[in-house]
C-alpha atoms as an extended CHARMM CRD file, in Angstrom:
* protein
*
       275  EXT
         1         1  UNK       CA             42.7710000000     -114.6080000000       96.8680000000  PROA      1               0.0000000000
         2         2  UNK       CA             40.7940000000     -115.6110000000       99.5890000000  PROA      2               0.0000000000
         3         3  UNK       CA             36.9820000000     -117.6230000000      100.0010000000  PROA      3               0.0000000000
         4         4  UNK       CA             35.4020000000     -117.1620000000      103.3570000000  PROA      4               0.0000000000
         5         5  UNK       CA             34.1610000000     -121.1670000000      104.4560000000  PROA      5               0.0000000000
         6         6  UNK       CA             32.0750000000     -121.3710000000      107.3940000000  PROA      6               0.0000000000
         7         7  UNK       CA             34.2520000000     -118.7780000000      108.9570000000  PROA      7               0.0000000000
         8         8  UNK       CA             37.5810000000     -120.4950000000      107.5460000000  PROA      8               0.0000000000
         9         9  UNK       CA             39.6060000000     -118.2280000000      105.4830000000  PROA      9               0.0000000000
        10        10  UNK       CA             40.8510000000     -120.4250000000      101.9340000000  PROA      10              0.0000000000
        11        11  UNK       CA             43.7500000000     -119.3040000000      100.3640000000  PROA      11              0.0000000000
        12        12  UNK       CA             43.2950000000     -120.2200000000       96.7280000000  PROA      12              0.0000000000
        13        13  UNK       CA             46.8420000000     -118.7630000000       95.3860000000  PROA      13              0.0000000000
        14        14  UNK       CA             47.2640000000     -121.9630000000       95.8480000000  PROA      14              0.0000000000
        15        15  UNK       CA             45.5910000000     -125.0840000000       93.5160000000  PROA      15              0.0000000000
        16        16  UNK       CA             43.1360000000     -127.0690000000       95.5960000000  PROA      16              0.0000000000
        17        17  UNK       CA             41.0820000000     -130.0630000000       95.1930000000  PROA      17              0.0000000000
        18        18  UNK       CA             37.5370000000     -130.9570000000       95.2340000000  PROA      18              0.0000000000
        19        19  UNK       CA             36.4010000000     -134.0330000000       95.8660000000  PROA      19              0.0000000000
        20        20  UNK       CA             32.9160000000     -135.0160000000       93.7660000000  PROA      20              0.0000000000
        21        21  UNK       CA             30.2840000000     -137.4060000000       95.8520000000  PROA      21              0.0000000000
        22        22  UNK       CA             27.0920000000     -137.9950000000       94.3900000000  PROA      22              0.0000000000
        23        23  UNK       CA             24.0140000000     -139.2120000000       95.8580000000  PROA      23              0.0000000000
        24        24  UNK       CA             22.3470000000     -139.9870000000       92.8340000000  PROA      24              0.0000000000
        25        25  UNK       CA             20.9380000000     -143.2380000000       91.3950000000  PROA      25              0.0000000000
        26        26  UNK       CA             22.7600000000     -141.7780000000       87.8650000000  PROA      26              0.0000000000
        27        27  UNK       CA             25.3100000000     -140.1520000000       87.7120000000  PROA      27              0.0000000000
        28        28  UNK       CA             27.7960000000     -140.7240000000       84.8510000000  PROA      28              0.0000000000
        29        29  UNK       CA             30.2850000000     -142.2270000000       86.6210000000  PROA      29              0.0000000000
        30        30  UNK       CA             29.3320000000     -143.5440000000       90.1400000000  PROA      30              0.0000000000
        31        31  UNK       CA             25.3490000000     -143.3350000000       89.4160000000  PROA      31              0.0000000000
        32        32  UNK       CA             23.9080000000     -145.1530000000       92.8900000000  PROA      32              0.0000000000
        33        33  UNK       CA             27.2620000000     -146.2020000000       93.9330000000  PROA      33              0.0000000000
        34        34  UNK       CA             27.3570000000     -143.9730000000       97.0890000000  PROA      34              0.0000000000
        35        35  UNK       CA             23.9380000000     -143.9750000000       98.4320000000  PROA      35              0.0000000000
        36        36  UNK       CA             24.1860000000     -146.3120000000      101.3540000000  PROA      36              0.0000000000
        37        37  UNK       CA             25.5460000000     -144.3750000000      104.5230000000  PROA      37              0.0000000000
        38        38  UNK       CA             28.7510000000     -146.0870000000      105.1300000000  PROA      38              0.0000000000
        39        39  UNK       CA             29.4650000000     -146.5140000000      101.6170000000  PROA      39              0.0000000000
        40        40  UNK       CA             28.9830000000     -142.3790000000      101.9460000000  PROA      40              0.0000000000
        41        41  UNK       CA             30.7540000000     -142.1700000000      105.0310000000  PROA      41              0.0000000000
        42        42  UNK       CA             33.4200000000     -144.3710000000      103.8800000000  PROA      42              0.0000000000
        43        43  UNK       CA             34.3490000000     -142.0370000000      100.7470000000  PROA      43              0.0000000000
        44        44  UNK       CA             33.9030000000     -138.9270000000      102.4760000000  PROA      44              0.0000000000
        45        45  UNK       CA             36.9240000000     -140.1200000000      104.8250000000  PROA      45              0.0000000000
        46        46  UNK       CA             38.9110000000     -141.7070000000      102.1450000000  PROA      46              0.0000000000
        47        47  UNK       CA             38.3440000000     -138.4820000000       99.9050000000  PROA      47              0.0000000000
        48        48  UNK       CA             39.3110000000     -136.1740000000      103.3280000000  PROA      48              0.0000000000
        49        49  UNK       CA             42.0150000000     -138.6490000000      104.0320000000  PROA      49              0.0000000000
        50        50  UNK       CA             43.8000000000     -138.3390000000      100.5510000000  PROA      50              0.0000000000
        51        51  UNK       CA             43.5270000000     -134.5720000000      100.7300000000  PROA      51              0.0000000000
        52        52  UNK       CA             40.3700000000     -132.6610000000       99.6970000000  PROA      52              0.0000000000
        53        53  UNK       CA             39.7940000000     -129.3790000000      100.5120000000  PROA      53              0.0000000000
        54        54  UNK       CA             36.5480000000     -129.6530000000       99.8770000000  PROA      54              0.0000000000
        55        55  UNK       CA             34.0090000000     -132.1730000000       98.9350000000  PROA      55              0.0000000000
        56        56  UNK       CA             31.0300000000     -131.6750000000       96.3400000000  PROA      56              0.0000000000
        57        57  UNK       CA             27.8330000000     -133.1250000000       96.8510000000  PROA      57              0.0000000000
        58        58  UNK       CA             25.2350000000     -133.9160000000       94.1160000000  PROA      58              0.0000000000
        59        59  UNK       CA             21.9370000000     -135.0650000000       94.1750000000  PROA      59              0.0000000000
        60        60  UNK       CA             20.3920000000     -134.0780000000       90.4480000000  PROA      60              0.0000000000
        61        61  UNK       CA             22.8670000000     -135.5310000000       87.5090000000  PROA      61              0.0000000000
        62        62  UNK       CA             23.3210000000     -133.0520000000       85.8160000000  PROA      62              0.0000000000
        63        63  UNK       CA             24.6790000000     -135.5090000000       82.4160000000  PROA      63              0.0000000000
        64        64  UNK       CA             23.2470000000     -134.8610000000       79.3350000000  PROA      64              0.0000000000
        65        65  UNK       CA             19.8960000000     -135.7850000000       78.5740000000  PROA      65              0.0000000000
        66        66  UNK       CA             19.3710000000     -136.3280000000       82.8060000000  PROA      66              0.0000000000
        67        67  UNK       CA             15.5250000000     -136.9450000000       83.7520000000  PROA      67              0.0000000000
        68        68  UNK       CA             14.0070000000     -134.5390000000       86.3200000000  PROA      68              0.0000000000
        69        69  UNK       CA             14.3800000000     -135.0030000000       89.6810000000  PROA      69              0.0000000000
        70        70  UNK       CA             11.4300000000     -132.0990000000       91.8220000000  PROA      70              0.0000000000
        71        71  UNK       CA             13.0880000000     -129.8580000000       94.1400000000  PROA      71              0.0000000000
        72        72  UNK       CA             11.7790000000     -132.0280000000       97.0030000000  PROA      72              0.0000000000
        73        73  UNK       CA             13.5350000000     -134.9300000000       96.3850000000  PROA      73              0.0000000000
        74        74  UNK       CA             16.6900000000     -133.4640000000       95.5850000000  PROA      74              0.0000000000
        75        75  UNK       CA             16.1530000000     -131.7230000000       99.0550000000  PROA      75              0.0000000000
        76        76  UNK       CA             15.2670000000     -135.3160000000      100.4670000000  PROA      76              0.0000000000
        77        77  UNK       CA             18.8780000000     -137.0350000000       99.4050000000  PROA      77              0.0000000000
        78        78  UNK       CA             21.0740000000     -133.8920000000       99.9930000000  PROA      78              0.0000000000
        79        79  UNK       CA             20.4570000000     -132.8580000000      103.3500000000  PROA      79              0.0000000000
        80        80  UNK       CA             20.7890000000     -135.7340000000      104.9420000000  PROA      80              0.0000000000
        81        81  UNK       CA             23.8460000000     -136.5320000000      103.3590000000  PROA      81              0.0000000000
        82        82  UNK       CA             25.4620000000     -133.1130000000      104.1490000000  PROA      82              0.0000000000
        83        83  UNK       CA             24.2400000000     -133.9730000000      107.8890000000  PROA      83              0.0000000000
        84        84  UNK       CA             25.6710000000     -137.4310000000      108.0650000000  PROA      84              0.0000000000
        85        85  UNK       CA             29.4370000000     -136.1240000000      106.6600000000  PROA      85              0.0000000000
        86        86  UNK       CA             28.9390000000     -133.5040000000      109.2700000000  PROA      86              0.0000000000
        87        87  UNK       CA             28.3390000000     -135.0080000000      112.0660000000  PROA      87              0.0000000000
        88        88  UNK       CA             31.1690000000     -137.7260000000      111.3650000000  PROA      88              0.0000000000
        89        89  UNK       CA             33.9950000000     -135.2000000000      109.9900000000  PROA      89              0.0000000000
        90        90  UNK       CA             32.7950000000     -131.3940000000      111.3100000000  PROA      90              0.0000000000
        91        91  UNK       CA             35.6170000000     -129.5010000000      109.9460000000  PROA      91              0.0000000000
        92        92  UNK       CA             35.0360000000     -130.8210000000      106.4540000000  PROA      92              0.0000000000
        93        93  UNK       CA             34.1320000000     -128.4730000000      103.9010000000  PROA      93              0.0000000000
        94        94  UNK       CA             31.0540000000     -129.5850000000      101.8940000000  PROA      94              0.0000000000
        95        95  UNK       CA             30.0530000000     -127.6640000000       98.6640000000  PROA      95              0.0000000000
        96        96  UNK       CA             26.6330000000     -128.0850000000       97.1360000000  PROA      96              0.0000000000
        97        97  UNK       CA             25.9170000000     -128.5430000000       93.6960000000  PROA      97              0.0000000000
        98        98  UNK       CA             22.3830000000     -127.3230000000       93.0840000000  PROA      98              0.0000000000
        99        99  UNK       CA             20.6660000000     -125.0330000000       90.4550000000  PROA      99              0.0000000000
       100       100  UNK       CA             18.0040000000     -124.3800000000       92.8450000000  PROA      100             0.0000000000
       101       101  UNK       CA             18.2790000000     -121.7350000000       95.8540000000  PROA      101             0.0000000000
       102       102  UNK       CA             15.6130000000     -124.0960000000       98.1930000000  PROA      102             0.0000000000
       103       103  UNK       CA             17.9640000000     -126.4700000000       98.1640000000  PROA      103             0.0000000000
       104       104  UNK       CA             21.1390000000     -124.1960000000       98.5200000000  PROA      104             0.0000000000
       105       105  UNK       CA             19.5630000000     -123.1110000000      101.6290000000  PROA      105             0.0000000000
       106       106  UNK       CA             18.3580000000     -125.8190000000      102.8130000000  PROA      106             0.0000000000
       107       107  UNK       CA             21.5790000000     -127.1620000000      102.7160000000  PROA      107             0.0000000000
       108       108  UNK       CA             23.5820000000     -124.4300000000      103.5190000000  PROA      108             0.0000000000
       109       109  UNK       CA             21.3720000000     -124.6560000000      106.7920000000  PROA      109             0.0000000000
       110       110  UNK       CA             22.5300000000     -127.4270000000      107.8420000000  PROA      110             0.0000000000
       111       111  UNK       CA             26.1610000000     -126.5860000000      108.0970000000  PROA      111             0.0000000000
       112       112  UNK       CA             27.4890000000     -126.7220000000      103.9620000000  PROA      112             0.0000000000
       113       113  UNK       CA             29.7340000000     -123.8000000000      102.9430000000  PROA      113             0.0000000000
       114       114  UNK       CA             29.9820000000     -123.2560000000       99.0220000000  PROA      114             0.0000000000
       115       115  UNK       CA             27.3450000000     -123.3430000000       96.4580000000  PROA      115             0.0000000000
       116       116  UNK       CA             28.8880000000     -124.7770000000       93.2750000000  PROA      116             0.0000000000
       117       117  UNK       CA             25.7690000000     -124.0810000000       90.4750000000  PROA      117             0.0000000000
       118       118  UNK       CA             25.9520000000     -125.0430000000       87.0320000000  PROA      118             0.0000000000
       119       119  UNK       CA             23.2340000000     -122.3320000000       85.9230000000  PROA      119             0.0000000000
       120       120  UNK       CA             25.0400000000     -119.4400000000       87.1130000000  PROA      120             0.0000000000
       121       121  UNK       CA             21.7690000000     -118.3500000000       88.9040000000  PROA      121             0.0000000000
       122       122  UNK       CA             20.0080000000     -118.6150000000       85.2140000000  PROA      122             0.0000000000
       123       123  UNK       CA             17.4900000000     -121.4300000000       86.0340000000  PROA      123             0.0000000000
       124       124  UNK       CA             16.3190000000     -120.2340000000       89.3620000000  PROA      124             0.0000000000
       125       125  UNK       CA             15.6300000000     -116.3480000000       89.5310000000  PROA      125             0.0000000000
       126       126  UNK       CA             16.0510000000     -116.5990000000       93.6580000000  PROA      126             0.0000000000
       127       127  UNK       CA             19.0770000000     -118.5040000000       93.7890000000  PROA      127             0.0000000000
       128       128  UNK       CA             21.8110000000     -115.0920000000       93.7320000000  PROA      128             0.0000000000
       129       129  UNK       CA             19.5420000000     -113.5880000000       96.1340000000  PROA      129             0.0000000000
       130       130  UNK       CA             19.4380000000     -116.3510000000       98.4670000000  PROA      130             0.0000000000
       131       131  UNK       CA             23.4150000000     -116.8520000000       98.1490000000  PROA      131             0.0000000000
       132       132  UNK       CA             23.8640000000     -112.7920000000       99.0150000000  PROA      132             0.0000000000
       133       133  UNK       CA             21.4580000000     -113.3070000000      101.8360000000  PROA      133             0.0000000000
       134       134  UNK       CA             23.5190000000     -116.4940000000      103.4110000000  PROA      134             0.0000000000
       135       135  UNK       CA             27.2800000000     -114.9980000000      102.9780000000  PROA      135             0.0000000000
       136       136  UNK       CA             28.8810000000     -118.3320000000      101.0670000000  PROA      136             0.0000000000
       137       137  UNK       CA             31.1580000000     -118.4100000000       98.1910000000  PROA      137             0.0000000000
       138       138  UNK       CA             29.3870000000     -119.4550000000       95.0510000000  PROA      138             0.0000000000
       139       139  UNK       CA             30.9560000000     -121.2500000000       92.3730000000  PROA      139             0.0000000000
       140       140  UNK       CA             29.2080000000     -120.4880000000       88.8160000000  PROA      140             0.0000000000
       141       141  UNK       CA             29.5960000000     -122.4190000000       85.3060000000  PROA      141             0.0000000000
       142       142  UNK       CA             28.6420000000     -121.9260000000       82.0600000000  PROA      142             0.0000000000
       143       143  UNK       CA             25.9390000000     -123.1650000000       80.6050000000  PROA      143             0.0000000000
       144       144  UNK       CA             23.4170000000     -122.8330000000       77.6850000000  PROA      144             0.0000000000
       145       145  UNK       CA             20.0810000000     -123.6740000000       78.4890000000  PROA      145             0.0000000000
       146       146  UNK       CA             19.2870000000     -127.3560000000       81.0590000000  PROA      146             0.0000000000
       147       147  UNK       CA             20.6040000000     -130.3740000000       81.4490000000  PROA      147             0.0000000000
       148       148  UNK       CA             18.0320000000     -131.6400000000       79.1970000000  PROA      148             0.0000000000
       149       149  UNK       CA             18.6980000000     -129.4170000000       76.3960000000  PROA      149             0.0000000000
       150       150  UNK       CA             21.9890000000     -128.2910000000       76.6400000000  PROA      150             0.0000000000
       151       151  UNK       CA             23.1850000000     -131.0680000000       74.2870000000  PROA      151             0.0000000000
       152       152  UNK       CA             21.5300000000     -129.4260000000       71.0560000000  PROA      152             0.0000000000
       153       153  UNK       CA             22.8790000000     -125.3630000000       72.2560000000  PROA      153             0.0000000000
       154       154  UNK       CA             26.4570000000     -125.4740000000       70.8390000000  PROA      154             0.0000000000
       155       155  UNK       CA             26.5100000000     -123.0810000000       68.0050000000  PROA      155             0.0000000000
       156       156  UNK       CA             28.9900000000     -120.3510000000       68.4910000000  PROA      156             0.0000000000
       157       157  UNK       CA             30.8850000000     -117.2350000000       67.0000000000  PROA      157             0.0000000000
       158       158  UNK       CA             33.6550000000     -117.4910000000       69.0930000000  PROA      158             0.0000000000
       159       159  UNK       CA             32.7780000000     -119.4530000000       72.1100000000  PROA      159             0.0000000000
       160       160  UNK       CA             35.8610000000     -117.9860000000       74.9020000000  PROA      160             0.0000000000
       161       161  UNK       CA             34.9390000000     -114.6960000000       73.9000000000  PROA      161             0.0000000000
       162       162  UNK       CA             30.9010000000     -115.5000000000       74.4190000000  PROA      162             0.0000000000
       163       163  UNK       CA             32.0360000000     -117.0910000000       77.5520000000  PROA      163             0.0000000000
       164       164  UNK       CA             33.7130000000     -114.2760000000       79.0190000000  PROA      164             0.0000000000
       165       165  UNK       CA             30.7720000000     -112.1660000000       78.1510000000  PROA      165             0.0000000000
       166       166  UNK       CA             28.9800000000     -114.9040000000       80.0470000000  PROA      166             0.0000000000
       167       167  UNK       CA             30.6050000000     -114.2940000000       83.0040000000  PROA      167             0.0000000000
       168       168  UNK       CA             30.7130000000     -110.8110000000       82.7740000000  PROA      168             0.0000000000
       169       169  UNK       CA             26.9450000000     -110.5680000000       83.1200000000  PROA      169             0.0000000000
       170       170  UNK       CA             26.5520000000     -112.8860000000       85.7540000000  PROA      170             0.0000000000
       171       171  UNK       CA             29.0650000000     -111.6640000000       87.9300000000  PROA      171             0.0000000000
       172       172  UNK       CA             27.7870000000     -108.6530000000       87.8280000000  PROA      172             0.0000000000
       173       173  UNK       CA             24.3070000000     -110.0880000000       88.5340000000  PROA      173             0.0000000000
       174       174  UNK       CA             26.2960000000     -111.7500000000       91.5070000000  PROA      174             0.0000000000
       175       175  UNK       CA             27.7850000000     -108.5500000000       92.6410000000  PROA      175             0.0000000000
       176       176  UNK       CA             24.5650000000     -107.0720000000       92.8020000000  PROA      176             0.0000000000
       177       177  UNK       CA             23.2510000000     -109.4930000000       95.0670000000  PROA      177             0.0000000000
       178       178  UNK       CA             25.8280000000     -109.1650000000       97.5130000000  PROA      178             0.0000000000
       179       179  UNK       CA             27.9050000000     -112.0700000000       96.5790000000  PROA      179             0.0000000000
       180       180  UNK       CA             31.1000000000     -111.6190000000       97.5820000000  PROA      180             0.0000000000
       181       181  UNK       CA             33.3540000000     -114.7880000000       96.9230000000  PROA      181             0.0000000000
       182       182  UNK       CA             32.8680000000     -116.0090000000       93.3110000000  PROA      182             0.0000000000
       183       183  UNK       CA             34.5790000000     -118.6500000000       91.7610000000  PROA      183             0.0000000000
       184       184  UNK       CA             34.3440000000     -119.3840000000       88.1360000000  PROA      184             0.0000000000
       185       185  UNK       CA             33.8770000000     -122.5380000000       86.1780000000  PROA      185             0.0000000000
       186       186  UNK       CA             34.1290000000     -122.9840000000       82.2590000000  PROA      186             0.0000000000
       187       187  UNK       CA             31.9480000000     -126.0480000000       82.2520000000  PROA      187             0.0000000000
       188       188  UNK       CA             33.3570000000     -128.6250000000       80.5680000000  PROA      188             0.0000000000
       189       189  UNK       CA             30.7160000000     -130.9300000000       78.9220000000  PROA      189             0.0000000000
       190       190  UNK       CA             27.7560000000     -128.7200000000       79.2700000000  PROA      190             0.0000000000
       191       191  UNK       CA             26.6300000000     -127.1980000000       75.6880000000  PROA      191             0.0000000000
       192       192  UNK       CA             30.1810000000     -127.5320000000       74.0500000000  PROA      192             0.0000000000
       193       193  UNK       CA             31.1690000000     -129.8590000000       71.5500000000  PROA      193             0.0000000000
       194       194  UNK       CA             34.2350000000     -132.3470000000       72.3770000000  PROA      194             0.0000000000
       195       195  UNK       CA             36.3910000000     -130.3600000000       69.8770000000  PROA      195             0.0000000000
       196       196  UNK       CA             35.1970000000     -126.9940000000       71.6430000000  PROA      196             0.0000000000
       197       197  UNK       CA             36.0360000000     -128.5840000000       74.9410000000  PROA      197             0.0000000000
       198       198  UNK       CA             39.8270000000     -128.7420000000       74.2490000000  PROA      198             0.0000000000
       199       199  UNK       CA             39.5690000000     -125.2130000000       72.2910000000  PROA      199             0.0000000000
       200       200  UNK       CA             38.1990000000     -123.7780000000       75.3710000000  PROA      200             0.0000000000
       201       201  UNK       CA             40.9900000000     -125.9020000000       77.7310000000  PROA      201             0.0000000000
       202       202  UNK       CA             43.7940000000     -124.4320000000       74.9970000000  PROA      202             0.0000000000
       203       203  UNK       CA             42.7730000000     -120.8570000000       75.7850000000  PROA      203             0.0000000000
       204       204  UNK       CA             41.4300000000     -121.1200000000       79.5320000000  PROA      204             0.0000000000
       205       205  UNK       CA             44.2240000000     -118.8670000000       80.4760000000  PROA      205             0.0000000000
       206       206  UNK       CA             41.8780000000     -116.2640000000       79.2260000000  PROA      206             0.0000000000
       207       207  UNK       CA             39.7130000000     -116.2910000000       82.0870000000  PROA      207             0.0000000000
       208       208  UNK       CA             42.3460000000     -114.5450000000       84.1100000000  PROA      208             0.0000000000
       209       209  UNK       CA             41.2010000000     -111.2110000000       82.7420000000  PROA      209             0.0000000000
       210       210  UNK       CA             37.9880000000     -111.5390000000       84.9730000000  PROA      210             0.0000000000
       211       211  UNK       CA             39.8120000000     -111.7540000000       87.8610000000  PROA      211             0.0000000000
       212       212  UNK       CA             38.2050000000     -114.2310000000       89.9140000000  PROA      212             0.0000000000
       213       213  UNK       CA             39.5130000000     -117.9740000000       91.0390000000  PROA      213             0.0000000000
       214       214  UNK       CA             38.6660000000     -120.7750000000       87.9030000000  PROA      214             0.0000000000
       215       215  UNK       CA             37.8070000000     -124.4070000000       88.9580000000  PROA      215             0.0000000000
       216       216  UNK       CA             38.2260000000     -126.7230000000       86.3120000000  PROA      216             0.0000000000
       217       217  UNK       CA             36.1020000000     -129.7630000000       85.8050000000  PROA      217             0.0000000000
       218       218  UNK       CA             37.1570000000     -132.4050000000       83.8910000000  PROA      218             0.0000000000
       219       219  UNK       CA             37.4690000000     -135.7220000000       85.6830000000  PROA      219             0.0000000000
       220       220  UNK       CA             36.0940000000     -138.8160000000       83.7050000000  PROA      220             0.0000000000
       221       221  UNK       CA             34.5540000000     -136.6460000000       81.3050000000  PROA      221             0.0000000000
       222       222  UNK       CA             33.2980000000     -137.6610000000       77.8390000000  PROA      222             0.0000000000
       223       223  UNK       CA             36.4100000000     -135.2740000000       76.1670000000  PROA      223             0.0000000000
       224       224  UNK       CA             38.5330000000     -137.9430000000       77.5800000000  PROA      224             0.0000000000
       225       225  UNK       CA             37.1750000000     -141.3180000000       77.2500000000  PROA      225             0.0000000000
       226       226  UNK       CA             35.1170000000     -140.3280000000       73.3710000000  PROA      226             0.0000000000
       227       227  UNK       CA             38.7690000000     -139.0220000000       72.6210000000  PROA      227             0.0000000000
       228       228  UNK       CA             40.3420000000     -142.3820000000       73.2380000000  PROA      228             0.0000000000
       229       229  UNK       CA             37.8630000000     -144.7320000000       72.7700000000  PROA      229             0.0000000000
       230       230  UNK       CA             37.1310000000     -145.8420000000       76.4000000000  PROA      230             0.0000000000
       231       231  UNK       CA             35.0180000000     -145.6510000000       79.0810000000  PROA      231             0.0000000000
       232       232  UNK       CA             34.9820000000     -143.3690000000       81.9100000000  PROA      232             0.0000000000
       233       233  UNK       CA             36.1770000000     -145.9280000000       84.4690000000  PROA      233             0.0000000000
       234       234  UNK       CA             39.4490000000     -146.2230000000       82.1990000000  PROA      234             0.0000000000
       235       235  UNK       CA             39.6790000000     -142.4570000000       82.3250000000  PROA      235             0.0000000000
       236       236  UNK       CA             41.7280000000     -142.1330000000       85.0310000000  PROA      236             0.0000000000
       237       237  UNK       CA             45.2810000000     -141.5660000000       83.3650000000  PROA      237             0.0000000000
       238       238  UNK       CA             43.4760000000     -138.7530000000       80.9720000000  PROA      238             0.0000000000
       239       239  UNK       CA             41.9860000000     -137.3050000000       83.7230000000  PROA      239             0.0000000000
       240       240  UNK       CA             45.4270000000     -137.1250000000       85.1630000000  PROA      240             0.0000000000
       241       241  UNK       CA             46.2270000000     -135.2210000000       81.9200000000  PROA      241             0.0000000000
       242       242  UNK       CA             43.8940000000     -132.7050000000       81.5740000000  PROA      242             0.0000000000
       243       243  UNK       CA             43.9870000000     -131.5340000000       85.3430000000  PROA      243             0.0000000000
       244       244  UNK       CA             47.7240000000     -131.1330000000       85.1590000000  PROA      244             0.0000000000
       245       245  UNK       CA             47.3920000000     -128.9330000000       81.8570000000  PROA      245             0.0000000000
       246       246  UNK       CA             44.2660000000     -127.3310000000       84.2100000000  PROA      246             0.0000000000
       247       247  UNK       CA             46.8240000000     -126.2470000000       86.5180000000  PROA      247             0.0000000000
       248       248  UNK       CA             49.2850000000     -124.8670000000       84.2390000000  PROA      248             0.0000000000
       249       249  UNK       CA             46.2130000000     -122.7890000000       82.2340000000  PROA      249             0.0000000000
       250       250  UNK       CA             45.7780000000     -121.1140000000       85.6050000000  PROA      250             0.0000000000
       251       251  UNK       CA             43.0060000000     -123.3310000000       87.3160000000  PROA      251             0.0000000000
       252       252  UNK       CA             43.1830000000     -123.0780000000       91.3330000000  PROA      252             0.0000000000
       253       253  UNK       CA             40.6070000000     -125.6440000000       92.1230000000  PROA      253             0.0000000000
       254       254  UNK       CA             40.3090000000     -129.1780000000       90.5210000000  PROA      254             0.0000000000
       255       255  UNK       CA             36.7420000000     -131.0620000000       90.7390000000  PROA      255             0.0000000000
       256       256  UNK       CA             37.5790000000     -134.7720000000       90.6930000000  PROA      256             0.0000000000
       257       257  UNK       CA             36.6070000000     -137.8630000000       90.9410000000  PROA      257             0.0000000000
       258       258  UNK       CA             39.9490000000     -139.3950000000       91.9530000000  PROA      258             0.0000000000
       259       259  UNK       CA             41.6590000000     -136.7660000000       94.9980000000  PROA      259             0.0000000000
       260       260  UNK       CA             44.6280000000     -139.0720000000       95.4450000000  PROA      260             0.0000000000
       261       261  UNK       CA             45.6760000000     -138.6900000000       91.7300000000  PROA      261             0.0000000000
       262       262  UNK       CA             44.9260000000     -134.8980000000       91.8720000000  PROA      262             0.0000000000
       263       263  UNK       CA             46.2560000000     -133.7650000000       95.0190000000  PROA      263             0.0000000000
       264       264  UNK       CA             49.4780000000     -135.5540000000       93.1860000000  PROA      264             0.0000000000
       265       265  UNK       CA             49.5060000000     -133.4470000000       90.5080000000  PROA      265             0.0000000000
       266       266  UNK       CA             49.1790000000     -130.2930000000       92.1580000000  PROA      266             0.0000000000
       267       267  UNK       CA             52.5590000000     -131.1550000000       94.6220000000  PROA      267             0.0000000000
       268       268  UNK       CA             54.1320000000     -131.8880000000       91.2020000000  PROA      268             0.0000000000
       269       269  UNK       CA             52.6630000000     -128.7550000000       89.8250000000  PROA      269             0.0000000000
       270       270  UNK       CA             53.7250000000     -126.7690000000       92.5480000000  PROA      270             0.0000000000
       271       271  UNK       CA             57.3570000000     -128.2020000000       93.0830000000  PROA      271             0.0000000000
       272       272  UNK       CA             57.3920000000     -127.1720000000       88.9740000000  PROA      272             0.0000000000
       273       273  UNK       CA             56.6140000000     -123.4870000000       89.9970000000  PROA      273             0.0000000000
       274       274  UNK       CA             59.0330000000     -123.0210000000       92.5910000000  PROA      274             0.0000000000
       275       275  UNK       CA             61.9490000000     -124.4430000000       90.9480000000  PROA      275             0.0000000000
């Protein structure tokens, strides 16, 4: 179980971790808080220091209810940030997160490695094309309907089983395309419900039967801190929680907020497994 990075051969039998850096005025957690260069610079090391595989870099929230940001601007604060990291730490491994396939290649042009979209290709018709046409793994989530809307699209049957439908389609989509390295993400947050957040966590060993590596996002998330009754800068130790319980539900990449915590659990996780 291998992804093909800018030539670099990932083994993901292993868990790894992603490390999330937005460039965004607001984000959910660290809205504006990393949009000076060193302050960008200065996470990107700390992040590559403590053990990322890869970092994540965002430029449209993607929260609930986020305003619209044009395809230009998110063009405008992502490519120079995936320069900057670049030219400071070249081996490092950036990801994108984009719904759009202008900026995925924009971006991907100037020396990113992953695609990480939260549409699965569904809110930009060019966006598996353009991934078959560059060669990069592509990480795809589910979703009902926008960040705008998503909020009010909740209403399911039986949502692991619509999910894995879900994913059925668009990896064949994918496949079509000439995507080659797919990684799957359940979505955590995006058109579920808090209760259908853990029911979907409780059964996420059921992705296995696709077949394909599952990221799990979870860090600082409102199924932690509306759980407990906190905020998401208390979420840490909940975080902590669900990315262990990620692990042992089969999840081979965690998407974080907080790499030092997570690259913890995975040694712990993995000490567990060979004992």
């Amino acid at each position: 179980m291998h992804i093909n990075c800018n030539g670099t051969l990932i083994n993901l039998t292993e868990p790894r971790v992603m490390g999330i850096l937005n460039c965004t005025p607001n984000s959910f957690f660290d809205g504006g808080k990393y949009r000076d260069e060193t302050l960008l610079l200065q996470q990107a090391e700390k992040m590559l220091a403590e053990g990322a595989d890869f970092i994540d870099i965002g430029a449209y929230s993607s929260k609930p209810n986020a305003e619209f940001v044009s395809e230009d601007e998110e063009i405008s604060r992502m490519v120079p940030v995936v320069e900057l990291i670049l030219k400071h730490f070249p081996d490092a491994l950036l990801s994108i997160d984009t719904f759009r396939a202008k900026v995925a290649e924009a971006s991907i042009n100037s020396g990113a490695a992953i695609i990480n979209d939260i549409a699965a290709g569904l809110l930009d018709d060019a966006m598996l094309p353009t991934v078959g046409r560059l060669k990069v793994p592509y990480i795809m989530m589910h979703m009902r309907g926008n960040p705008q809307t998503m909020v009010k699209l909740t209403q399911y049957d039986d949502i692991v089983q619509e999910m894995l439908l879900y994913f059925s389609e668009r990896i064949a989509a994918a496949r079509h395309q000439g995507i080659e390295d797919i990684i799957i993400d359940p979505g955590f947050g995006f058109a579920k419900t808090l209760a259908q957040n853990y029911e979907v966590l409780n059964k996420m060993e059921l992705f296995d039967m696709v077949g394909l590596p599952l990221l799990a996002g979870v860090s600082r998330k409102s199924m932690i801190y509306k759980l407990l009754g906190i905020t998401p800068q208390e979420a840490l130790n909940g975080t902590a929680v669900l990315n262990t319980i990620s692990l042992t539900k089969g999840a081979k990449i965690l998407r974080v907020h907080d790499v030092k915590e997570a690259v913890e659990a995975v040694k712990i996780y993995k000490q567990l497994t060979c004992i």
